[in-house]
C-alpha positions in Angstrom: -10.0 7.2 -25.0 -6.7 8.7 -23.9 -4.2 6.8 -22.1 -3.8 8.8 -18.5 -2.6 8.3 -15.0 -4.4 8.2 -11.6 -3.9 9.2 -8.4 -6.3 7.6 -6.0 -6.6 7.6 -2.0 -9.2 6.4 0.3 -9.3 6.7 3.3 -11.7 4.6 6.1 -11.6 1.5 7.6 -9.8 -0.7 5.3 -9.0 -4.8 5.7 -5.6 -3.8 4.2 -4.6 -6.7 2.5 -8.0 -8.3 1.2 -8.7 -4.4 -0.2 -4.9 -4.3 -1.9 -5.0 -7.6 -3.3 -8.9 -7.5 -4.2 -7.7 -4.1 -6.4 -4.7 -5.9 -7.7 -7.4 -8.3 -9.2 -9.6 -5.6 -10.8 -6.8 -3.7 -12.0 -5.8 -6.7 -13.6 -9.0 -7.6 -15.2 -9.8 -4.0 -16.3 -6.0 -4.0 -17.9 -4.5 -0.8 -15.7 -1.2 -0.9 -14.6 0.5 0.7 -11.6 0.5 0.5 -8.0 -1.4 0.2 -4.2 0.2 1.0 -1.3 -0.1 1.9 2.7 0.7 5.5 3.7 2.3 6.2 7.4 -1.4 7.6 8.2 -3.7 4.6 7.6 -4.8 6.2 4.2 -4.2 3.4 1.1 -2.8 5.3 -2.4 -3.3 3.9 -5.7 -1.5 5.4 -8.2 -2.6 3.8 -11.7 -2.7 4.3 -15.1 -4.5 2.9 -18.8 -7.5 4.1 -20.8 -9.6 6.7 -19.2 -12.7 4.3 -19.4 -11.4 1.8 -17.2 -10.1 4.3 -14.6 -13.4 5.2 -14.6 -14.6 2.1 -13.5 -12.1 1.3 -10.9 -13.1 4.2 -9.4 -16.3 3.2 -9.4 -15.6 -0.3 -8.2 -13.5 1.2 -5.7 -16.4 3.4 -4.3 -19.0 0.3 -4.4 -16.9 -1.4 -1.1 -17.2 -4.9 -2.3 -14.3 -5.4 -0.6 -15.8 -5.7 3.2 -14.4 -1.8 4.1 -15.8 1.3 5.5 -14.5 4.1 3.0 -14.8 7.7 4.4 -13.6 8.9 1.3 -12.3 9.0 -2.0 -9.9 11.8 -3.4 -8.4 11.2 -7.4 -6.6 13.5 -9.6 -5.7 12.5 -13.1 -2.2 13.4 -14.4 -0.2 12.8 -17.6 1.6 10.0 -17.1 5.0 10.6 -15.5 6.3 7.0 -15.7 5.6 3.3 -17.2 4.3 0.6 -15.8 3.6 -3.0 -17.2 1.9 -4.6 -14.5 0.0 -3.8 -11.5 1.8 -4.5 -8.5 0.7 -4.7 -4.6 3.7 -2.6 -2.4 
């Protein structure tokens, strides 16, 4: 599969740092790179990028709430990368 970037934000009830650093982990273990944030209006962005397949699944994983969170929604849009990341990093 082709190597792409993510943009990814959810929105809901979120315990902010469990959720972040709970994504850091999967992001990790799927092999994405990239980032997860707070916006100024409550809504978390993850910007991420790697092998189509495992964006797949973190979305997926994201939308399964393992994480103890209420998620009102999920909105993504997949982009050519724009930059490079190494790592996946909690900001």
């Amino acid at each position: 599969m082709e190597h792409v970037q993510a943009r990814i934000l959810i929105e809901g009830r979120l315990q902010s740092m469990n959720f972040r650093f709970q994504t850091q982990q999967q992001a990790q273990k799927l092999g994405l790179a990239g980032f997860i944030r707070n916006l100024a209006d409550g809504r978390i962005e993850i910007e991420i990028q790697g092998d189509e397949g495992k964006i797949e699944e973190m979305l997926t994983w994201c939308q399964e709430e393992p994480h103890g969170s209420q998620i009102k929604s999920i909105l993504y849009r997949y982009d050519k990368p724009t930059k490079h990341y190494t790592d996946f990093m909690v900001r």
